[in-house]
C-alpha distance (Angstrom), angle and dihedral (degrees) to the residues before:
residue distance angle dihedral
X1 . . .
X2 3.86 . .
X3 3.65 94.1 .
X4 4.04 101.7 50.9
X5 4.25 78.5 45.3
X6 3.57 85.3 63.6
X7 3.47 99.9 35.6
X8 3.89 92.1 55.8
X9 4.29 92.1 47.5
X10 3.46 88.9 53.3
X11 3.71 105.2 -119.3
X12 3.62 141.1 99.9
X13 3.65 124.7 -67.3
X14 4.20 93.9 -154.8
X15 3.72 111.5 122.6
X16 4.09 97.0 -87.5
X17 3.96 121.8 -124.1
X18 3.67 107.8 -84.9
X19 4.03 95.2 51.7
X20 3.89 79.4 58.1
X21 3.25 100.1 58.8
X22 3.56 91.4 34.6
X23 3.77 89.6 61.6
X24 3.95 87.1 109.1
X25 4.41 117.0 123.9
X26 3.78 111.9 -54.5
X27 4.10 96.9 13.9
X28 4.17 96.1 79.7
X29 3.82 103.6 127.9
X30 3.84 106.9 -109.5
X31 3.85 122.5 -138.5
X32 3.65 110.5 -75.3
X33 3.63 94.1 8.2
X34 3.51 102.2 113.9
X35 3.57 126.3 73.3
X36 4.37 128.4 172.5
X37 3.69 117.7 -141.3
X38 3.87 144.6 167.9
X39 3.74 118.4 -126.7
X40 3.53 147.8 171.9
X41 3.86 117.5 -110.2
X42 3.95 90.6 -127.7
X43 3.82 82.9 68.1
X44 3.56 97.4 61.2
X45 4.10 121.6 94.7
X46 3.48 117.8 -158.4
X47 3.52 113.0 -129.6
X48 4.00 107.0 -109.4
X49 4.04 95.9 -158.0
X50 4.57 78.1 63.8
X51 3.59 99.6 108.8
X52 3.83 109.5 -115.5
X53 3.30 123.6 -96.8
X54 4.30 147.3 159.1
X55 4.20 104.2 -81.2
X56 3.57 95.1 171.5
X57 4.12 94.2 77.0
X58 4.68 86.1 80.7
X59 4.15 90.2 133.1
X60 3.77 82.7 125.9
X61 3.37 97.0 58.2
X62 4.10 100.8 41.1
X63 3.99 83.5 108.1
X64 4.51 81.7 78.1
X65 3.70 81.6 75.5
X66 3.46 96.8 71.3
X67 3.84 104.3 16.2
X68 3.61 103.8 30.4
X69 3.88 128.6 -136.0
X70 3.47 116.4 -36.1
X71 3.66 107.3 -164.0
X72 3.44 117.0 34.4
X73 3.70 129.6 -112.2
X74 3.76 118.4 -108.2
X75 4.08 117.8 -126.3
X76 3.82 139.9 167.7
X77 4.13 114.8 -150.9
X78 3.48 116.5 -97.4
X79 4.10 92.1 -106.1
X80 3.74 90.3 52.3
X81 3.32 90.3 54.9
X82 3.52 101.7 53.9
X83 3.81 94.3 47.9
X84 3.42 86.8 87.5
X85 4.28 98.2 18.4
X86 3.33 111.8 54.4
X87 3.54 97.6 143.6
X88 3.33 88.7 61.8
X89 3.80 107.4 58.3
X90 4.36 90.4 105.6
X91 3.42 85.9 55.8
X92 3.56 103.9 52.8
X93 4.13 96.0 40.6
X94 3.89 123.8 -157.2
X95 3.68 92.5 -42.2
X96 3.81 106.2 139.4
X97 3.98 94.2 -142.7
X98 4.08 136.1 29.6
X99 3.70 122.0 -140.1
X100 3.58 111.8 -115.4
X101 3.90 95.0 -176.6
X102 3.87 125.7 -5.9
X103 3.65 104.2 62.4
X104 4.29 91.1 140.0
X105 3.88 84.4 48.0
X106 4.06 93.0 52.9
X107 4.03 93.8 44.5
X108 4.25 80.2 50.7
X109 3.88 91.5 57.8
X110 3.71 91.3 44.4
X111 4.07 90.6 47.1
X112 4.11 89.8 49.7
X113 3.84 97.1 32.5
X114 3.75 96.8 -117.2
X115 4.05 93.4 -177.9
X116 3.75 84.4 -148.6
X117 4.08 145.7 14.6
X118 3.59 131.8 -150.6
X119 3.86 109.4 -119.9
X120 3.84 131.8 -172.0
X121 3.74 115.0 -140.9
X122 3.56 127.0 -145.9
X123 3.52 124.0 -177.5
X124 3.49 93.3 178.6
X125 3.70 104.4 73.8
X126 3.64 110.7 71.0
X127 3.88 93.8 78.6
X128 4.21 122.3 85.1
X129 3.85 93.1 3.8
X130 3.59 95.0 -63.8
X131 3.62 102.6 136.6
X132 4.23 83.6 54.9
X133 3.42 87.2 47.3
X134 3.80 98.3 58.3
X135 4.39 90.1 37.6
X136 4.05 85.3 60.4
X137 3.43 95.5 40.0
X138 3.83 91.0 66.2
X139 3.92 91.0 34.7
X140 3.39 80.9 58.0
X141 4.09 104.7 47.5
X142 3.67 84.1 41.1
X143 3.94 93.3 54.4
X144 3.52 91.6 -134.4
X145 3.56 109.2 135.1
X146 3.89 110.5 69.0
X147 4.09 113.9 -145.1
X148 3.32 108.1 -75.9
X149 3.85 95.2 45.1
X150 4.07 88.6 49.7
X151 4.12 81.0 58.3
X152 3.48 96.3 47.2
X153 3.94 87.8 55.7
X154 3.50 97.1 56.7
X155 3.61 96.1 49.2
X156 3.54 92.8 58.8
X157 3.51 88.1 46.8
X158 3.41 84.9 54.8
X159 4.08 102.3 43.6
X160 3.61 102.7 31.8
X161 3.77 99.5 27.9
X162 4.25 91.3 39.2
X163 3.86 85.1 -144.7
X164 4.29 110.1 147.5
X165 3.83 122.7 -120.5
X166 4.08 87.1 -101.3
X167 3.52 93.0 52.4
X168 3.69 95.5 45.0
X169 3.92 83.6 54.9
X170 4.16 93.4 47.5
X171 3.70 89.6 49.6
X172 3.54 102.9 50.2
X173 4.08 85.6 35.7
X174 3.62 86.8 -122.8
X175 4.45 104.4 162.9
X176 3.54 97.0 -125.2
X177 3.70 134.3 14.9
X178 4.02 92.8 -133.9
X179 3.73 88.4 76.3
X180 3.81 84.4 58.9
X181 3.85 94.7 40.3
X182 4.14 89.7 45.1
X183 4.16 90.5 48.8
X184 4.09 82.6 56.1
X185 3.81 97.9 55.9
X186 3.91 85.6 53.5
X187 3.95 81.7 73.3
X188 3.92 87.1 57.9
X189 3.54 88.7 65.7
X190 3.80 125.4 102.5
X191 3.87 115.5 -88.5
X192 3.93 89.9 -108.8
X193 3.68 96.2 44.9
X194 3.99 84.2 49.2
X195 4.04 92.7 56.6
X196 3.55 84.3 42.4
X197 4.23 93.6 63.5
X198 3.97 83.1 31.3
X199 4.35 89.7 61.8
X200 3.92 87.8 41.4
X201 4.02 85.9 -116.1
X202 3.98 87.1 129.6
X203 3.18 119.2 31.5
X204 4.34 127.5 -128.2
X205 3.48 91.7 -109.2
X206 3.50 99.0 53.9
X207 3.75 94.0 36.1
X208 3.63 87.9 55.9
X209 3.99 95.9 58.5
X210 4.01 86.4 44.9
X211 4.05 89.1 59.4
X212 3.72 94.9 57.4
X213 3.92 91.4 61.4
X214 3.80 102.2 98.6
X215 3.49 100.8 -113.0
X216 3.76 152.4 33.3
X217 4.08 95.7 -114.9
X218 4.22 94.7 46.8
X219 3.98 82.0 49.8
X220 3.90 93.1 54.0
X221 3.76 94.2 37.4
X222 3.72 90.5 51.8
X223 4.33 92.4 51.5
X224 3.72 87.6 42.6
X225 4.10 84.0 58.1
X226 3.67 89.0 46.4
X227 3.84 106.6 41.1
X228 4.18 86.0 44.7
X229 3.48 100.4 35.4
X230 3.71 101.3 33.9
X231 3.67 85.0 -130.0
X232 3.94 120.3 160.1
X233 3.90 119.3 -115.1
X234 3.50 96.4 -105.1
X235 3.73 95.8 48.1
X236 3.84 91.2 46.3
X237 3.95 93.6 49.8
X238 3.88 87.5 46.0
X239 4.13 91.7 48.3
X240 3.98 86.1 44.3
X241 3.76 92.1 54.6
X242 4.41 92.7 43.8
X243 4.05 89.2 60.3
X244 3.60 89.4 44.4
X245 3.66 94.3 57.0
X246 3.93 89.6 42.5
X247 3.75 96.5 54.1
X248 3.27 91.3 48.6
X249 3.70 98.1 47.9
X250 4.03 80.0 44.2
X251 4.13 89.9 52.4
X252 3.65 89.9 43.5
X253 3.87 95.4 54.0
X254 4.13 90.6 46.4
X255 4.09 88.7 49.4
X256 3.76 88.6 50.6
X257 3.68 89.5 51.0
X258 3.83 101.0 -148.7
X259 3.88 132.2 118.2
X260 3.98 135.7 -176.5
X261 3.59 106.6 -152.3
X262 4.00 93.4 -161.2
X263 4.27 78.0 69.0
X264 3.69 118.8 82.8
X265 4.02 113.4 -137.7
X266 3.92 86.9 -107.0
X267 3.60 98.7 61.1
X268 3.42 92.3 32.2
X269 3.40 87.3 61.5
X270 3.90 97.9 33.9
X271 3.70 86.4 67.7
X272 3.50 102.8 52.1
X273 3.74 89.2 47.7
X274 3.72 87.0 50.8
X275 3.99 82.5 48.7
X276 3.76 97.1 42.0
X277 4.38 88.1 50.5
X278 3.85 89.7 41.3
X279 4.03 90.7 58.7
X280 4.30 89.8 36.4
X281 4.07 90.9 55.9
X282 3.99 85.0 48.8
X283 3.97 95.7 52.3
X284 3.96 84.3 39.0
X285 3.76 94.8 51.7
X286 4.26 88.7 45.6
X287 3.63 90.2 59.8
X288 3.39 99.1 39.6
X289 4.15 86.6 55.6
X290 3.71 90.6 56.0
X291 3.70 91.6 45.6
X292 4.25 88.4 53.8
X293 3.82 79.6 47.8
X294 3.60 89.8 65.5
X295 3.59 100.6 41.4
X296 3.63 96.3 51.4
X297 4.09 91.5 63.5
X298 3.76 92.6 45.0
X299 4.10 112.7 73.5
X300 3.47 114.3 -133.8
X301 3.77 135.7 -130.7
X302 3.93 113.5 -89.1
X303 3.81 90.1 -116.7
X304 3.91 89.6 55.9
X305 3.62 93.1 46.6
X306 3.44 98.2 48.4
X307 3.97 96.5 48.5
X308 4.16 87.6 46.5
X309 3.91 89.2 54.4
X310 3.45 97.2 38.2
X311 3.91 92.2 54.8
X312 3.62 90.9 46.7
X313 3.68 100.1 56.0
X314 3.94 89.3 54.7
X315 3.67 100.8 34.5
X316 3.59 119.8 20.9
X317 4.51 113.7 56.8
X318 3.31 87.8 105.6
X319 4.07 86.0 73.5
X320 3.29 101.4 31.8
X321 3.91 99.0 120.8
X322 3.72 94.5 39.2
X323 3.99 76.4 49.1
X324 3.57 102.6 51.9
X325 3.92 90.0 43.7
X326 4.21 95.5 49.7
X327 4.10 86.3 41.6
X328 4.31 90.5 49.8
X329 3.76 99.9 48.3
X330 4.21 84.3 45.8
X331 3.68 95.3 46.9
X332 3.63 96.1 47.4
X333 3.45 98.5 52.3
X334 3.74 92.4 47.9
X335 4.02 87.0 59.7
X336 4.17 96.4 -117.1
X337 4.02 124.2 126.7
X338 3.70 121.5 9.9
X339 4.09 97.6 -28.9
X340 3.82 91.8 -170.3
X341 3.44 102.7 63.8
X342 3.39 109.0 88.9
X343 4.01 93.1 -174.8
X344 3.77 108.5 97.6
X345 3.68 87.6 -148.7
X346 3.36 93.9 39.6
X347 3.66 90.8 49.0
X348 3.89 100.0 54.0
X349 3.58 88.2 43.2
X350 3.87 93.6 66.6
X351 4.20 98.3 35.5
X352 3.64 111.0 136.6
X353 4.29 116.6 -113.7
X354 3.75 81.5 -121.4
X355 3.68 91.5 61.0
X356 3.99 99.8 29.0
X357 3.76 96.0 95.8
X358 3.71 94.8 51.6
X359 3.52 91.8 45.8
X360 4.13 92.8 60.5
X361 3.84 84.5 50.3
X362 3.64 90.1 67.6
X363 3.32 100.3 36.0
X364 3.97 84.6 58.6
X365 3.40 91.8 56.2
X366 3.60 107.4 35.3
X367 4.59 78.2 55.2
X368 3.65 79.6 58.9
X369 3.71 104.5 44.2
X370 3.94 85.8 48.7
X371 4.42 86.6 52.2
X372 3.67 82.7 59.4
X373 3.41 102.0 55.2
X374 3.46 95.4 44.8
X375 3.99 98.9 113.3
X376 3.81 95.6 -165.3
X377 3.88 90.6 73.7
X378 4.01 143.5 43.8
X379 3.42 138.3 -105.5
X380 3.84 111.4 -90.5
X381 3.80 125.8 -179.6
X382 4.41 94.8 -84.1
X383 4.07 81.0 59.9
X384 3.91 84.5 57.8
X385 3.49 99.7 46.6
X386 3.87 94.4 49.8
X387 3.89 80.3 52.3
X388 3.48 97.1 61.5
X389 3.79 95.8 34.5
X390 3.45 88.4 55.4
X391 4.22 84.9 45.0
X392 3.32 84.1 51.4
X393 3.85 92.5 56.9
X394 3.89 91.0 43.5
X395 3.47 108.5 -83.7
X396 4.28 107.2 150.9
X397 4.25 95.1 -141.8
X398 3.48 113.0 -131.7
X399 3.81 127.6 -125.5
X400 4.05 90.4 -108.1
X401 3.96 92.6 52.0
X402 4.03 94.0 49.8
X403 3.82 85.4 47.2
X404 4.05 84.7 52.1
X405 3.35 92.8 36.4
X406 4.23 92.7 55.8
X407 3.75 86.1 46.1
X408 3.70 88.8 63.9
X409 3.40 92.8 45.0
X410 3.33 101.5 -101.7
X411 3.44 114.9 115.4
């Protein structure tokens, strides 16, 4: 049994470390799944999906010389492994087990030549990507994986494991899956920004506003502005965005073929930008209205609703008919309330108490869709939210709101 195993090795039989912080959905030891052992190091295989990293800094664990391991390291038998790795049976030789987590621990033993190591068996881990799960969770707790490597685990979580962003996030206990979904845009990034995040010379939060400019060269013009320049993201992104708008006012005016020589190239070109942003915030605003569309005919959480309504009654009278008129024409063509009134008044007048609630929702955000249209102001950080709530509901951003949005700060 796995207690008198224990017993007879010398060391405790409580569940070590690792399995509890690998106590996450899908990695709960099963009944009979756990089994203690004694091994020699030479039958250890690393596992080749760990990212790699320097093993011969193990000065903090020189005391295994004398004393031995103390926790044990955690493996899955060879044939579990493959189940799910068969790819990978060159890499991991004849070995009889693969180390889940505790690679630093085995290259200790073989340093100090500890003749044998205590292991923890579980046979329980090869199915659903929970034998990745548990490796990253003690990459993870160990901070050992920089940025770029963390991303490159959770896509293979995701493609060879076929788990979703979310429950990637639940797994790992991770509070919301966006951290997930914003380390995976990293990997969007060109190879030099990449090394860049990887070296910590930019850091994740900045690298993450880079990746949602459209492509790779805006991304590299907009670090070149803010490693020369010392500029902040947001200013970069927003600078990045201005000389895009000028050259193309400046390509337009070439293709067009016509000059005014009382105009100086400036204002010449001024005004086409002015033009060129004009005819962006139009396209922006048309997708944005189909995007409100949408969100009026879903019903949204309680906490969403609540925050929406909340922010409206303090901050948003001043657009309440421009409001009321966006949130009727949305409502009624999503079928909810009393469709054949074509009256706005008329229309919120008659809305049934089951319905009233949702109704202020929209209402909320139709005051703040009509804010952001308003061309006589800027963007502020309410604009950005309704961006990403309306993101969050589908919406693809344009290139003219993420230039908006970085002026505000929110990039």
């Amino acid at each position: 049994m796995a207690s008198a195993a224990a017993a007879s090795a010398g060391w405790d039989d409580e569940e070590p470390l690792e399995d509890r912080e690998a106590r996450a959905p899908g990695t709960r030891p099963a009944t009979g799944s756990i089994e203690f052992a004694r091994v020699r190091p030479n039958q250890l295989a690393d596992d080749p999906r760990n990212p790699p990293r320097r093993l011969d800094d193990l000065d903090d664990l020189a005391n295994v010389a004398e004393y031995g391991l103390f926790q044990p390291i955690l493996v899955t038998t060879r044939q579990n492994f493959l189940k799910n790795n068969p790819a990978r049976a060159e890499a991991i030789g004849d070995a009889p087990y693969v180390i889940l987590a505790g690679h630093r621990r085995k290259a200790a033993a073989v340093r100090y030549g500890l003749a044998e190591v205590p292991v923890h068996i579980r046979h329980d881990l090869s199915a659903n990507g929970g034998d990745a799960i548990v490796r990253l969770l003690e990459n993870l707790s160990r901070k050992a994986l920089d940025p770029i490597m963390e991303a490159l685990e959770y896509q293979r979580l995701r493609d060879e494991n076929g788990l979703k962003v979310r429950e990637i996030a639940d797994r790992l206990h991770i509070p919301s899956h966006s951290v997930v979904s914003k380390r995976l845009q990293l990997l969007g990034l060109p190879t030099a920004l990449q090394e860049a995040v990887a070296d910590y010379h930019l850091g994740v939060t900045d690298a993450e506003a880079l990746s949602k400019l459209a492509d790779g060269e805006l991304q590299m013009h907009a670090w070149e502005l803010m490693s020369e320049g010392r500029m902040p993201v947001g200013q970069a992104i927003a600078e990045v965005h201005r000389r895009r708008l000028h050259r193309a006012a400046a390509e337009t005016k070439q293709r067009r073929g016509t000059h005014d020589p009382l105009d100086s190239p400036r204002n010449t070109a001024d005004t086409e930008a002015r033009a060129s942003e004009r005819e962006a915030a139009q396209n922006s605003g048309a997708g944005r209205f189909s995007s409100c569309e949408r969100l009026a005919a879903q019903r949204a959480s309680a906490e969403d609703v609540t925050q929406v309504i909340a922010q409206y009654a303090i901050r948003g009278a001043s657009y309440h008919r421009d409001a009321v008129r966006l949130a009727h024409r949305w409502l009624r063509k999503a079928g909810i309330g009393p469709v054949g009134l074509t009256d706005p008044t008329a229309y919120l007048a008659a809305v049934e108490p089951a319905d009233v609630v949702h109704v202020a929702f929209v209402i909320a955000v139709a005051a703040d869709e009509a804010r952001m249209r308003d061309p006589r102001r800027s963007w502020d950080g309410r604009d950005v939210a309704h961006l990403r709530r309306l993101e969050a509901a589908g919406h693809q951003t344009t290139e003219w709101e993420r230039w908006r949005a970085a002026e505000a700060g929110g990039a």
